[in-house]
C-alpha positions in Angstrom: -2.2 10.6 5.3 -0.5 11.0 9.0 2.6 9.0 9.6 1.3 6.1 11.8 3.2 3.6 13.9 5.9 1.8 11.9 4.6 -1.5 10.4 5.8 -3.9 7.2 2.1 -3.5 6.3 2.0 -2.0 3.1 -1.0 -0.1 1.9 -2.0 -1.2 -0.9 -4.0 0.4 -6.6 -3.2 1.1 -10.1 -5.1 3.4 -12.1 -6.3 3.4 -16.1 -3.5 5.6 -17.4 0.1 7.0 -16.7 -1.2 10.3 -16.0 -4.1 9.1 -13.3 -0.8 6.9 -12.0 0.7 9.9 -10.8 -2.0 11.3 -8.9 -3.4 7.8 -7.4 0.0 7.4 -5.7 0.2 9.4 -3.7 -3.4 10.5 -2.5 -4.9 7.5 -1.0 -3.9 4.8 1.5 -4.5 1.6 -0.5 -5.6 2.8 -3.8 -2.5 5.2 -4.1 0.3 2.7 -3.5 -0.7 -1.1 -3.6 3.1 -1.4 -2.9 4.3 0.6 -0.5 5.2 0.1 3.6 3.4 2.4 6.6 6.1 4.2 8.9 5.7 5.5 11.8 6.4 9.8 12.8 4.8 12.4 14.2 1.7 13.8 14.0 1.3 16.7 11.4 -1.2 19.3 11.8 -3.1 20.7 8.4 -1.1 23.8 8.5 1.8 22.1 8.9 1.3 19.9 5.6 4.1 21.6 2.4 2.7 21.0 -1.1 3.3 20.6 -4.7 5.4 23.6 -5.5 6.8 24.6 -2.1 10.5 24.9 -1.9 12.4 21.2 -1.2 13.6 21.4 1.9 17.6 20.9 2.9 18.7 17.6 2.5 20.3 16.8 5.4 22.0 13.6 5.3 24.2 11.3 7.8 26.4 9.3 5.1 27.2 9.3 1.9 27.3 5.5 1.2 27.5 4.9 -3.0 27.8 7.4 -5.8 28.7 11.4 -5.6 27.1 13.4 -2.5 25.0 16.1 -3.5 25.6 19.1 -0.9 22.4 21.1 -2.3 19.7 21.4 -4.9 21.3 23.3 -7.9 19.1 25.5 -10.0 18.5 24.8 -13.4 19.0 21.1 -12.4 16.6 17.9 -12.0 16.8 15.4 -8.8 14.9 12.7 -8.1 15.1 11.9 -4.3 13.8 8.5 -3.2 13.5 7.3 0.1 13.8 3.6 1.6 14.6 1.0 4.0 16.7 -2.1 3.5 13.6 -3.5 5.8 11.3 -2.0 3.2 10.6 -5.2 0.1 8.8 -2.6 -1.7 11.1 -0.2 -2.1 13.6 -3.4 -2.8 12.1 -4.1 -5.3 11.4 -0.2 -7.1 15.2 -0.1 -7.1 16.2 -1.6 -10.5 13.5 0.8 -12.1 15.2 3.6 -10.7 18.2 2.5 -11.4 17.0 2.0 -14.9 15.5 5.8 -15.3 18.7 7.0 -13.4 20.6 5.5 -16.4 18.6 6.7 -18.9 18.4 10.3 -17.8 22.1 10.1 -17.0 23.2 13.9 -17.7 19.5 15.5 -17.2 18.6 15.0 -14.0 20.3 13.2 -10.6 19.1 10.3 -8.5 19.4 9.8 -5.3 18.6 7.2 -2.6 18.0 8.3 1.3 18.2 5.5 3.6 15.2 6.1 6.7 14.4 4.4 10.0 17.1 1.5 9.7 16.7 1.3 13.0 13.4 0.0 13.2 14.5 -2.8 11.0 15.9 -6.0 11.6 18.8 -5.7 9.9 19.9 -3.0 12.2 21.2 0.9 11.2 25.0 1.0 11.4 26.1 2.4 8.4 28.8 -0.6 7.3 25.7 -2.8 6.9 24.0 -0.4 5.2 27.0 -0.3 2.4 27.2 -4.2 2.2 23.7 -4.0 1.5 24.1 -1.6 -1.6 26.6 -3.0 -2.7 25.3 -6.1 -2.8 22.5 -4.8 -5.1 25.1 -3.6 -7.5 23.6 -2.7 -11.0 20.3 -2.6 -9.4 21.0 0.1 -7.1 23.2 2.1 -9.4 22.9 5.5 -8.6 23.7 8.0 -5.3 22.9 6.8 -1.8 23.1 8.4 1.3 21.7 7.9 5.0 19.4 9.9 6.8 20.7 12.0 8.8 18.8 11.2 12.7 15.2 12.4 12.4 15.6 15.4 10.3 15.5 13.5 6.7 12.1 12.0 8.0 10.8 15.2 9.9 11.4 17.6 6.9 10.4 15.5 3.9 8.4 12.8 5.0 6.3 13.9 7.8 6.3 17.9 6.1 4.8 16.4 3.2 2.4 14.2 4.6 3.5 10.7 3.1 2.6 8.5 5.3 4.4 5.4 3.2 7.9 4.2 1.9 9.0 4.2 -0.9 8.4 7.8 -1.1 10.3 9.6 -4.1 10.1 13.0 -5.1 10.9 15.1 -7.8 12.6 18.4 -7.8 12.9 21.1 -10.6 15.1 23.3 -11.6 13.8 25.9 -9.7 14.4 23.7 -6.8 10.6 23.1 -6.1 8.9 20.0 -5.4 6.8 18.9 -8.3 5.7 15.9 -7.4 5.9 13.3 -5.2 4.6 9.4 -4.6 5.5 6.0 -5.3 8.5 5.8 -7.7 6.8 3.2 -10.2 4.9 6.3 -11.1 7.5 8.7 -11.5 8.1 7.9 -15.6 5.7 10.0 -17.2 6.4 12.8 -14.6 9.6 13.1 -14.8 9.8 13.3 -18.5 7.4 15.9 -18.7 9.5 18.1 -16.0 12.3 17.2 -18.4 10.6 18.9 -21.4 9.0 21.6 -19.3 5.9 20.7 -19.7 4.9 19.2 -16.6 1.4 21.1 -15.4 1.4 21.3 -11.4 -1.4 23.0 -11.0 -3.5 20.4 -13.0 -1.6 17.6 -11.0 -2.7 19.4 -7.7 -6.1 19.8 -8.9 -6.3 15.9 -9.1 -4.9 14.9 -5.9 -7.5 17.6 -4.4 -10.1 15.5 -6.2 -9.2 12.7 -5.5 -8.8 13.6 -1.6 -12.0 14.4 -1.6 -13.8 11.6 -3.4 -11.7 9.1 -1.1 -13.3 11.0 1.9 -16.5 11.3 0.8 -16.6 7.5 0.1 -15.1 6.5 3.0 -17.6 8.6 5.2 -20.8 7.0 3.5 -19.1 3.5 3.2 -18.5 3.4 7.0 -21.8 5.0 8.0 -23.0 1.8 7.4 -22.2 0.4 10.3 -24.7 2.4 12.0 -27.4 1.9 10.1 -27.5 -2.0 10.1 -26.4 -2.7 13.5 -29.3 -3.3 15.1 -30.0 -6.2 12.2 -26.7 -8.3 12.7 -26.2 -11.6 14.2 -25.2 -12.0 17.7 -24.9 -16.1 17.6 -26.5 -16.6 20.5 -30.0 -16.2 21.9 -33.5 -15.8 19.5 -31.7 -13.7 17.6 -29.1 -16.0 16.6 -28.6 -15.3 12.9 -30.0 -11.3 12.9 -32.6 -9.8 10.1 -30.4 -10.1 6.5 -32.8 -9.4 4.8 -33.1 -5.9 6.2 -29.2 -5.6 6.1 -29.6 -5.9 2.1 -32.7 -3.5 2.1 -30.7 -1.3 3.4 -27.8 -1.6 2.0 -29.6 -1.7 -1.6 -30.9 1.9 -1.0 -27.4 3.4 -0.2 -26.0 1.8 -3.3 -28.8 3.1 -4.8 -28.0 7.2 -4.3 -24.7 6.3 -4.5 -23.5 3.2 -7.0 -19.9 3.5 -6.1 -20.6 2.1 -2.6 -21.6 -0.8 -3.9 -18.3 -3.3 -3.6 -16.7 -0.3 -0.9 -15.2 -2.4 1.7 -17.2 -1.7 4.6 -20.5 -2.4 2.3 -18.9 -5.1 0.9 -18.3 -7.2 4.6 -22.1 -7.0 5.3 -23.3 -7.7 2.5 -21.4 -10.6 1.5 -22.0 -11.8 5.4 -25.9 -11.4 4.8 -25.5 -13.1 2.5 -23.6 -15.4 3.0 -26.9 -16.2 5.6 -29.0 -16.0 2.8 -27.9 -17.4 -0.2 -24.5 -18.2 -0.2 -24.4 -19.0 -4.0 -24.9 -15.4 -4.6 -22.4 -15.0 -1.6 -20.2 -16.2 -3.6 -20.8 -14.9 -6.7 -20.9 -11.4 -5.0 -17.5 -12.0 -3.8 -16.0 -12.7 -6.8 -16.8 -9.1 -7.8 -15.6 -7.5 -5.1 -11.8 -9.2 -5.9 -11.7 -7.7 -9.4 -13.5 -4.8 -8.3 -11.1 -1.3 -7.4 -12.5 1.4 -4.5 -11.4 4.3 -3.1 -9.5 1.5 -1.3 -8.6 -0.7 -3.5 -10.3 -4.6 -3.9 -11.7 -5.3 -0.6 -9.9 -8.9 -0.2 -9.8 -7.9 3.4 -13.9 -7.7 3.5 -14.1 -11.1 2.3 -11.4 -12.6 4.4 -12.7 -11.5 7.7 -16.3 -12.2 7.3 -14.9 -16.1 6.1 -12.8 -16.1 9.3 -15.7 -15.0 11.5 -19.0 -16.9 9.9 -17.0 -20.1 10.0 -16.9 -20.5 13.3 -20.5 -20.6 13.3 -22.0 -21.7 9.8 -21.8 -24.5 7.7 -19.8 -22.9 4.5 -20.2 -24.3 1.6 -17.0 -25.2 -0.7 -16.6 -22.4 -2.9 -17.0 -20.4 -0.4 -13.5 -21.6 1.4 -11.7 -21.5 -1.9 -12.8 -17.9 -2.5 -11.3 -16.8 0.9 -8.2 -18.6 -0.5 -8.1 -16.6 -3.7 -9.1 -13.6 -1.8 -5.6 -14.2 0.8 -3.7 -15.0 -2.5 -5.0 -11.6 -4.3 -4.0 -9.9 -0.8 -0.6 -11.4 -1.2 0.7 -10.8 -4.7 -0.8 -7.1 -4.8 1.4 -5.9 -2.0 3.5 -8.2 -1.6 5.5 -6.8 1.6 4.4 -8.7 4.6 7.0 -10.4 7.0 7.7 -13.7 7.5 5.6 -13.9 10.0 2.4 -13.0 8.6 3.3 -14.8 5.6 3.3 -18.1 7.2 0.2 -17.4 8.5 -1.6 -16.1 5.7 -0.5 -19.5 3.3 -0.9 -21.7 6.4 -4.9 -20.5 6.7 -5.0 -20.8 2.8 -3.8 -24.5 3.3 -6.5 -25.1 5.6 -9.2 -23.1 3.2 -8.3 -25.1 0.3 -8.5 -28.5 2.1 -12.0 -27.4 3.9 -12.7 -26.6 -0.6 -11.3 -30.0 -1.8 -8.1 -28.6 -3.6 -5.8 -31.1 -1.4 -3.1 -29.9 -4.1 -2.9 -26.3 -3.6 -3.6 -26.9 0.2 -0.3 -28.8 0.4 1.5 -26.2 -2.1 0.6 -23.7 0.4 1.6 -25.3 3.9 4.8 -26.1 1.8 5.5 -22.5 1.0 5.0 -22.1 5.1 7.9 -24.6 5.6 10.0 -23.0 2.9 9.1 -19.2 4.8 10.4 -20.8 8.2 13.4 -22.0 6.8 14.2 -18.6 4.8 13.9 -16.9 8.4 16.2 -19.5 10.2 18.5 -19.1 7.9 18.4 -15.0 7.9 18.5 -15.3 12.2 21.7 -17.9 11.7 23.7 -14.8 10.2 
């Protein structure tokens, strides 16, 4: 995944076992991390890309802020290197587990935290509000941390390795290789396998090749969709005001049928819960309600759902159920990755509001425009500092 402009937008799954946890984080945009924050970078060519096993690079750092520094890698000797933003709520909120593992490994293998692109944050990058901020985490943060030192932490970790997403930990052996890398919630099982020697890198790269290649192969026939029911969709306006679909969901029915996993894919998913949504929205509904408990190569596709309630609104007569689903489908949105600002916040629980009162749940329409007010005030209160 190439390092994209720097957003709070986090991308987004969990997989069946410990083991698969490992892999999934850090090989797809959504379905790898559900918790995790885009940054921005530079672009890396293929060649370019390091891999599981490659040397760890220097660690170059600006300032020491908490703990003892650690100068080099030292053979025969374990490190686990995350890195964060104070910006980042998502790697906030992986700290206590590290902090916990760093504890429990005390004497087997080193943590370490690397401050990145503070300055793209709104709490700003000077390195005295960098230490009131550790310090204020206290036991939760209780292990090294250092700051990055300019652009070279991010250029030779980071962007060398392809991780496109903060938190980003990675794990060094005592050869001084890098044996794995993702999200730190996954780093458990990992780390107490590198521990016992018995970690298997090749059958860990061997996954996230797998896995690379299912999420492309997916993602090309999921989008191809687009294409091929174009011509059918609604354009609001002249004779054919609400498109042909019917054909939409012929066609749609045949891709599913060569390939099943398509079927709740997010791009597949937005037409056909819009068709039908035209044609029987009962089954719309009941269509979506799948698609929120249903995982991709993407994750749920609450975003497929959301936009195609935001768009047919403004021209159809929605039913109900239909309102409150959009409602679950922003709340679903929310508390998986749980990293948006204040801003979009408010906006999310403020169009929730309005979705439940259009549904008849007055209650949780007023809970929600409350937890606006409360958002507002949070971020007057942060700017009064």
């Amino acid at each position: 995944m190439k390092l994209k402009l720097l957003s709070l937008f986090c991308l987004i799954t969990a997989s069946a076992s410990a083991q698969a946890d490992t892999s999934a984080a850090a090989a797809s945009s959504t379905q790898k991390d559900t918790t995790v924050t885009a940054i921005a970078g530079v672009q890396t060519s293929i060649a370019a890309v390091c891999k599981l096993g490659d040397p760890a690079p220097l660690l170059r750092v600006g300032k020491w802020i908490k703990g003892t520094p650690v100068l080099s890698f030292e053979k025969r000797k374990v490190y686990v290197v995350d890195f964060w933003a104070t910006w980042c709520a998502p790697c906030i909120a992986a700290m206590p587990h590290l902090s916990g593992l760093a504890h429990k490994y005390k004497g087997k293998a080193t943590f370490l935290a690397v401050s990145v692109l503070e300055d793209r944050g709104t709490r700003g990058a000077t390195a005295e509000k960098l230490k009131a901020f550790v310090n204020g985490m206290g036991r939760k943060m209780d292990f090294n941390v250092a700051a990055e030192d300019t652009g070279f932490t991010v250029h030779d970790w980071l962007r060398d390795f392809d991780m496109g997403y903060i938190p980003a930990t990675f794990v060094i052996n005592g050869e001084g290789r890098v044996v794995w890398f993702g999200h730190p919630h996954s780093v458990d099982t990992v780390l107490k396998k590198v521990l016992n020697n018995a970690w298997d890198i090749n059958g860990e790269l061997a996954r996230r090749v797998y896995i690379d290649s299912t999420v492309n192969y997916l993602g090309r026939l999921d989008t191809s969709v687009r294409s091929k029911v174009h011509r059918f969709q609604a354009t609001y306006s002249g004779q054919n005001y609400l498109g042909f679909p019917d054909s939409t969901l012929m066609v749609i029915d045949e891709m599913v049928k060569k390939e099943p996993k398509l079927k709740y894919a997010p791009t597949i998913a937005q037409y056909t819960f819009d068709a039908l949504l035209l044609t029987d929205p009962h089954k719309a509904c009941e269509y979506g309600k799948q698609v929120m408990v249903t995982p991709t190569y993407e994750g749920p596709a609450y975003e497929s759902i959301i936009i195609t309630v935001q768009t047919d609104s403004r021209y159809l007569t929605m039913p109900k159920e239909i309102y409150l689903l959009g409602a679950a489908c922003y709340q679903a949105k929310i508390d998986q990755f749980n990293h948006y600002t204040i801003y979009d916040l408010a906006r999310y629980y403020h169009e929730m509001a309005d979705w439940y009162f259009k549904g008849g749940d007055t209650l949780k329409a007023i809970a929600a425009e409350k937890k606006v007010v409360r958002l507002w005030e949070k971020q007057l209160k942060d700017s009064s500092k």
